[in-house]
N, C-alpha and C positions, 0 to 999 in steps of 0.2 A: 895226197889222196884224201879226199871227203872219209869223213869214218860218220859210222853212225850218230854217234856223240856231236861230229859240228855239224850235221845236217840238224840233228834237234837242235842245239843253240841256235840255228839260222832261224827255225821253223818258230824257233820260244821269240826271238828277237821280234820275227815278223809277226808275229800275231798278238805282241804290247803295240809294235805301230801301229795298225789296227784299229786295237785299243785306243790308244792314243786320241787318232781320227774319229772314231766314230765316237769317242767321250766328249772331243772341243768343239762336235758339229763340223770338222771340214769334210765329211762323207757329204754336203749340201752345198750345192751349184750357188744357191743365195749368197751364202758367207764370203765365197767370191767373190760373185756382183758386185753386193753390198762393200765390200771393201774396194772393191773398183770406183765405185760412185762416189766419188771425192766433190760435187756436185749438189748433189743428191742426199740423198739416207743415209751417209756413213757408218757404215758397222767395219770396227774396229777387231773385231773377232780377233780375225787372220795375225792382224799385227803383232797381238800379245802371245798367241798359238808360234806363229816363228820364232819370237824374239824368246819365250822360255825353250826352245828347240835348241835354240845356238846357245842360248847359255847354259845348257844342261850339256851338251855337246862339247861345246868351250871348256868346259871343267873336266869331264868325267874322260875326255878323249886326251890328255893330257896327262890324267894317272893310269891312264891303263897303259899309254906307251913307256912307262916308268917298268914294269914287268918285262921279264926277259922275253916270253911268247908268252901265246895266247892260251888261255887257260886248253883249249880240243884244238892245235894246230902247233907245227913245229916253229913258226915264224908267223913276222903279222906281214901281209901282205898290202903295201903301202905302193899310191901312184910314184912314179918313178918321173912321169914326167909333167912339167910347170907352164910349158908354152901354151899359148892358144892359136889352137890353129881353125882353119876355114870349116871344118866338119864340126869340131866344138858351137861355133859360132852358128853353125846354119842348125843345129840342134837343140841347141838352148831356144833361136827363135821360132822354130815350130812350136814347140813346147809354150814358149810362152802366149803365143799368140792362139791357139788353142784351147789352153786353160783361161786366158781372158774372155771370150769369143764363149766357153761351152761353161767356164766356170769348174772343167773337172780337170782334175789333174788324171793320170791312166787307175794308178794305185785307186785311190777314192771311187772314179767313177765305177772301178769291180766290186766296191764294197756294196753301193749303192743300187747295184744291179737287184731290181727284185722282180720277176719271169709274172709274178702273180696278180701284179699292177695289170699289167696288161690285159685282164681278164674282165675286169671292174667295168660294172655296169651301170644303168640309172641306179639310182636307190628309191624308193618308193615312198613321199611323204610319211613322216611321222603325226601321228592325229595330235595333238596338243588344244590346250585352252584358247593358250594365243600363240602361238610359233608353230607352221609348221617348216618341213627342210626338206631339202631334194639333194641330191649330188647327183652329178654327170662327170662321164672322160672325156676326154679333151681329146681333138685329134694328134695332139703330139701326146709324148711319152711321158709326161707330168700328169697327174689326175689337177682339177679344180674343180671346188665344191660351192654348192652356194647354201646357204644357209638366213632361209626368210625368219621374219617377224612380224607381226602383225598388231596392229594398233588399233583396236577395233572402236577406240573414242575419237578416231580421226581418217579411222579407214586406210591408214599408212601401211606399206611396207616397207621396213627397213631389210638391206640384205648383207651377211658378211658374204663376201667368195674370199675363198684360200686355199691355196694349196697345203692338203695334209702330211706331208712330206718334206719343202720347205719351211713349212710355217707360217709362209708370208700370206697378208691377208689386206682386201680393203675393204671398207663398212659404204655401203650405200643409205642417202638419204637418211640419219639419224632421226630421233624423236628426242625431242627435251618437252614432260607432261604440263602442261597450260592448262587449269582449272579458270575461264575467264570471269566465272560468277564468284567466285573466291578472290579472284586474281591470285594463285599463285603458282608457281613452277615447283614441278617434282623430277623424279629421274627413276621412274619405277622403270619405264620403257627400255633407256639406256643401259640400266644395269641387269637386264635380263641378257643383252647382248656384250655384256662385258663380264658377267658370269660364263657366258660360252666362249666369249674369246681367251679368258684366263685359263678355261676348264682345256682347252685343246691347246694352251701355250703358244699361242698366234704372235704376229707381230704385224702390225697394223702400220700398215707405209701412208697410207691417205683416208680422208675422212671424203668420200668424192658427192658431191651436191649437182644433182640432176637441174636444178634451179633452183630461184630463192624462193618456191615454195608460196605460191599465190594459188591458191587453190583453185581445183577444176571440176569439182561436184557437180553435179546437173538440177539437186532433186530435193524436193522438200514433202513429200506426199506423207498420208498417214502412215505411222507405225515405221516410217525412217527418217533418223534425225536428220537435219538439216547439213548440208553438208560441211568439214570445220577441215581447214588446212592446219598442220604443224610449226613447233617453231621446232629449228638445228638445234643437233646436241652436238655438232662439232666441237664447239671451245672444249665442252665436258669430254671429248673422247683424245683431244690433245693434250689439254692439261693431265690423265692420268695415262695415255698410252701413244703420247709424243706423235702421234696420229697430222699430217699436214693435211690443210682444208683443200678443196679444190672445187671450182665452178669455172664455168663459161665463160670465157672473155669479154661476152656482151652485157654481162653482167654491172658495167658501168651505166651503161645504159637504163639499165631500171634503176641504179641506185640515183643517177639526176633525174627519175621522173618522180621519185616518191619522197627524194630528201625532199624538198619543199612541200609536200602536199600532209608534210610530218611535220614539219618545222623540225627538222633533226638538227641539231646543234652543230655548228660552222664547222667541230675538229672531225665531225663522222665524213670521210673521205667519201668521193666520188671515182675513185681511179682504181678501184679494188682489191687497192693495199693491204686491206684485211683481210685476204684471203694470201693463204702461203702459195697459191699458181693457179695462174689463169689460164686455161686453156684453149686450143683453137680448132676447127674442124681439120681431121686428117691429122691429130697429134696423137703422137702414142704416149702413153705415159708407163714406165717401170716398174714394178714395186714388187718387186725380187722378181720369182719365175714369173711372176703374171703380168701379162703383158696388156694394158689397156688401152682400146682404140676410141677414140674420141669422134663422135658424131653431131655434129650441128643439127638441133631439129627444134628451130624457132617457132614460134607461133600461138602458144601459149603464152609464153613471154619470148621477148629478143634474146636472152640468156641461157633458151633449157639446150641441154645437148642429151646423146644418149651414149650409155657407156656399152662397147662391144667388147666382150671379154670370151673369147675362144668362139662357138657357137650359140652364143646367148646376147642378147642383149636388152639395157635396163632403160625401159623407153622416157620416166619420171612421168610426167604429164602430158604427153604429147599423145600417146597411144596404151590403149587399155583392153581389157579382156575382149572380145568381139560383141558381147550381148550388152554390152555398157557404151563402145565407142571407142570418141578421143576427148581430147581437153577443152573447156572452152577458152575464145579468144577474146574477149569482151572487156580484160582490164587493160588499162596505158600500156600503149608498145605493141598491144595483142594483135594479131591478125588472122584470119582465118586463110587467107593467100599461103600467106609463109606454114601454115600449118598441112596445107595441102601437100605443099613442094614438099615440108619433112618428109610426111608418114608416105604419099605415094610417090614422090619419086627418088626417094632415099631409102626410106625403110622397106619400103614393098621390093625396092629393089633389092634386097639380100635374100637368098638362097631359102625355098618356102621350109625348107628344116629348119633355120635360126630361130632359136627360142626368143621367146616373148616377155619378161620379167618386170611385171607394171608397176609403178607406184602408190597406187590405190586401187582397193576394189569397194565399189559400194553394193558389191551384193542384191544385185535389182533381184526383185520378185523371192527376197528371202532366200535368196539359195544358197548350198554353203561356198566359202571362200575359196575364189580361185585365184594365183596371182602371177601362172606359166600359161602361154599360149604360143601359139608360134606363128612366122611372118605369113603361111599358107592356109590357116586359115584364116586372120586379119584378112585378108585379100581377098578369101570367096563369102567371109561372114559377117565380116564387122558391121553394126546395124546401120554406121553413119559415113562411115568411108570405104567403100569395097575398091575393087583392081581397076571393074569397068566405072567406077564414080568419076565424072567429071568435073574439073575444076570451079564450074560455074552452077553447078548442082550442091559441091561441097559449102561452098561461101554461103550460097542463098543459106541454106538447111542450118549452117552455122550460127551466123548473122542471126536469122528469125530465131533461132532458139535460145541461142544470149540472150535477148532482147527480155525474155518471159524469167529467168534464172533470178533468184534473188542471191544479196549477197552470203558468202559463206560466214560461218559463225566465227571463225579468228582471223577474219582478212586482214584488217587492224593489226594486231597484237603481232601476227606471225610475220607480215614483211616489213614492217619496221625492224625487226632484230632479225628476219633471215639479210636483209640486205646491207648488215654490219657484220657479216659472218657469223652469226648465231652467236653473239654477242649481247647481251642484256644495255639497258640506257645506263648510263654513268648516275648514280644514287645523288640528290639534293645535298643542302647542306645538312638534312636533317636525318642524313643518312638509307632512308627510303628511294626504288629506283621507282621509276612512273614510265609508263607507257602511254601514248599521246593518241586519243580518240577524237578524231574531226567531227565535226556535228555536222548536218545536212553539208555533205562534202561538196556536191554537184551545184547548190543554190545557195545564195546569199543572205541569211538570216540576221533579222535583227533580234535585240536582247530579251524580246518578249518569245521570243518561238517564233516566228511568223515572220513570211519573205518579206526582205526589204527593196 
């Protein structure tokens, strides 16, 4: 008979497991995953979480059966029987292929239950200098958050999304600071976004690159600067948060159209080796609970894609706030065709709720920073692609408006080293790194200034 006494030893027993659980992190679906992905990200969590389980078990269940009974029980009640039979067998496999599959075991997934999530709303921008942040729910039972940044010397936004519960997190489009009248690189950018990530205890599965970042400004008018594309803080977000890069599969493609137009040095690869995964339209990518969908949307360059993470997605340079547009096409590889098929017959085609999360905003007419829209109104507002836009409307308006755009202020600087995965040039013998500026690039000049 149960007496008072070993119902509390059950009760004290089960609520150190508990403990236990919710101190090593296995109350989190991730820690699963993650140790599932032998592949992938491996977190070894789970490993070291079992292996001190058995061996604390292994020892301590071996002096207690040393005791005649149990401290609150007349005898210890021990299985009796060793066989395995077909119910063991069909039990163990639900179980495991469930906890694979959901990542919970039954115990954990109770711990984890929290009624309150469920409730969780937009959250309402934060006013800030240079960052603001929005979170949204997700339609599953996971919250993910996005959390912008803004770059107002380059007009960038960088975004983490993670889930605050997992932890898991990926960073969009990085900044690494380019002072080009200086020439030199800072990292005030990056470490505003690695103070948030350390400050919420994240874990950053991918460094994901919308493209490599050939800028798509429009506009040089008074009283706004001209417009300056970025170079990647990738390497800087791997080398301190083991962070993998990730871009576009086509992304070979612009690195053989600029290695030569750079004279990049024969070892800087063509095959996208420097990036840890190349991606391809209709690929999901993992990175714990968050799940990422991979969108082909060329035309700015043959490489940009857009990232679709629950109801949002991150369009980089293809598609922008509706009172600004889209990207232009006007450098190598560009096309205004391919820009059309992205944004209306890919993106227009997602559900007119799907959030909007651009890469830049240049803030036409002074107004303040916007960098959420969403796909319904692109479609009835956008100034340069609307729903009833037609293909042959798009191109011309495209085409002619190139034509007038000067170049941006880091085209140079920035896709040389975004299309080495935001990688700096290899230093001289003199220890100094150089970055390589073509002189009248389009015409053949002779040594005095003056066409030859």
């Amino acid at each position: 008979m149960k007496t008072p006494r070993s119902l509390a030893a059950a009760f004290a027993a089960g609520a150190l497991f508990a403990a236990g659980l919710a101190t090593s992190g296995m109350t989190k679906p991730s820690k699963v995953r993650g140790f599932l992905d032998f592949g992938g990200a491996w977190d070894p969590a789970l490993l070291f979480v079992m292996g001190g389980a058995v061996t604390v078990y292994f020892v301590l269940h071996r002096l207690v059966l040393k005791r005649p009974a149990p401290r609150f029980d007349s005898k210890f009640h021990l299985p009796t029987r060793k066989d395995i039979d077909g119910r063991l067998l069909t039990g163990a496999a639900i179980f495991g292929v469930g906890w694979g599959l959901g990542g919970y075991r039954p115990g954990p997934g109770l711990v984890s239950v929290d009624p309150a999530r469920r409730r969780h709303r937009r959250i309402a921008p934060r006013p800030q200098a240079s960052r603001a942040s929005a979170g949204l729910q997700l339609s599953s039972e996971d919250i993910m958050k996005i959390e912008p940044f803004y770059d107002p010397a380059t007009y960038t936004l960088t975004y983490v999304v993670f889930d605050p519960q997992s932890k898991d997190a990926v960073v969009i489009d990085s900044v690494l600071d380019y002072d080009p009248l200086a020439s030199q690189t800072s990292t005030a950018s990056i470490e505003k976004v690695a103070a948030f990530l350390k400050e919420n205890g994240l874990r950053v599965h991918y460094a994901l690159e919308t493209h490599a970042h050939v800028e798509a400004g429009h506009f040089a008018k008074a009283g706004i600067p001209s417009a300056a594309d970025h170079l990647s803080a990738a390497p800087w977000l791997k080398r301190r948060f083991e962070a993998r890069s990730v871009i576009g599969e086509h992304i070979r493609e612009v690195q053989s159209t600029f290695k030569p137009i750079f004279d990049l040095p024969g070892d800087v690869p063509t095959d996208g080796s420097q990036f840890d995964r190349l991606v391809r339209d209709g690929e999901v990518i993992e990175a714990g609970t968050l799940r990422v969908e991979v969108i082909a949307t060329p035309g700015h360059t043959p490489a940009c894609v857009t990232y679709k993470i629950d109801d949002a997605v991150f369009t980089g340079d293809a598609l922008f706030i509706e009172d600004y547009g889209t990207g232009r096409c006007d450098f190598p590889r560009g096309s205004a065709e391919a820009l059309y098929t992205s944004v209306h017959d890919k993106l227009y085609g997602l559900p007119d709720a799907t959030r909007v999360f651009v890469g830049h905003d240049y803030q036409p007419g002074g107004r303040a920073l916007r960098y959420e829209t969403t796909i319904g109104k692109s479609k009835s507002a956008n100034i340069q692609l609307k729903a009833e836009t037609t293909k042959e409307q798009f191109v011309k308006f495209r085409t002619e408006r190139d034509a007038t755009l000067a170049q941006p202020r880091l085209l140079f600087p920035s896709v040389q080293v975004n299309v080495d995965a935001g990688r700096l040039p290899k230093p001289h013998a003199n220890g100094i790194r150089y970055l390589t500026i073509p002189v009248n690039l389009k015409k053949p000049t002779s040594d005095d200034g003056t066409a030859s």
